[in-house]
N, C-alpha and C positions, 0 to 999 in steps of 0.2 A: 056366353063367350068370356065376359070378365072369368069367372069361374074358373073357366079354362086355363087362362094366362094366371092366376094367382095359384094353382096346380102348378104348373109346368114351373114358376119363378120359385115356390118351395120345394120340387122334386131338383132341382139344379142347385139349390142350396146343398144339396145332399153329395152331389157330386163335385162340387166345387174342396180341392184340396184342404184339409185340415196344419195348422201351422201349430206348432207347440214352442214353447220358447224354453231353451236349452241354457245349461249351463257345465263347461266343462273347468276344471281345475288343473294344474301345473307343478310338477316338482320344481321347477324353477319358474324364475320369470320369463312372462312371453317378452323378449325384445320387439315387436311389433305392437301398434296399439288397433290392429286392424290384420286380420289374419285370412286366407281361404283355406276352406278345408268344405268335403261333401258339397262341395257347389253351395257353400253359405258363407258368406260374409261375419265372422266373428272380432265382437269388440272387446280387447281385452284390457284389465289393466293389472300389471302384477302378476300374481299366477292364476286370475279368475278372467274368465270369457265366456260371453254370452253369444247367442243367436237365434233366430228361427230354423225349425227345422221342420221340414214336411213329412213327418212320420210320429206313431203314438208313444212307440220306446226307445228308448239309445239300445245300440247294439254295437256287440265289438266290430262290426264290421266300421260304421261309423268311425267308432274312439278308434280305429288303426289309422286309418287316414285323417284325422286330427293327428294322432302321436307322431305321422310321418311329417311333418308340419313341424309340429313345438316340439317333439320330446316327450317325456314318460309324461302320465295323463295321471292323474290320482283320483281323478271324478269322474265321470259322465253323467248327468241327473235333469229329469224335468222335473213339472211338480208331483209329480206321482211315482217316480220309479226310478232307480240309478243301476248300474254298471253292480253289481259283486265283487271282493275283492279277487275271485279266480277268472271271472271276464276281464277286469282290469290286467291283470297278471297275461294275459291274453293276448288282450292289446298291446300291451306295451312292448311286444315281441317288434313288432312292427315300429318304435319307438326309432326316431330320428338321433343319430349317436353324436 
């Protein structure tokens, strides 16, 4: 029975959402020190802003709705992967004028 429950409490670790902690950048400065954008709460200060994000990669889908938010994005990046400068270019279609 223990067995069981220490099975079932590791197979639900598995399922339990993964959070990555994001950092996007700014052609200018964010006026806010506290932003939404993808249903995440981002702390900015200047042109740098962080967050968590419940996904493994940034994608322009994401940095569009940040850029609709702040404006042209120059970054999107976890610790293992950023944006391209022709996704950026992408995004920034979508870019807050």
């Amino acid at each position: 029975m223990l067995r069981s429950a220490i099975a079932a409490l590791a197979l639900a670790g598995f399922a339990l959402p993964a959070f990555a902690s994001y950092t996007f950048e700014t052609a200018e400065p964010v006026s806010e020190k506290r932003v939404i954008a993808e249903s995440v709460v981002w702390s900015c200060d200047g042109t740098v802003c962080t967050g968590d994000l419940k996904r493994k990669n940034p994608t322009v889908r994401v940095c569009k709705k940040i850029a609709k938010e702040v404006g042209q994005v120059t970054a999107l990046r976890n610790a293992t992967t950023e944006l391209t400068a022709e996704e950026l270019a992408e995004c920034n279609t979508a870019a807050k004028k």
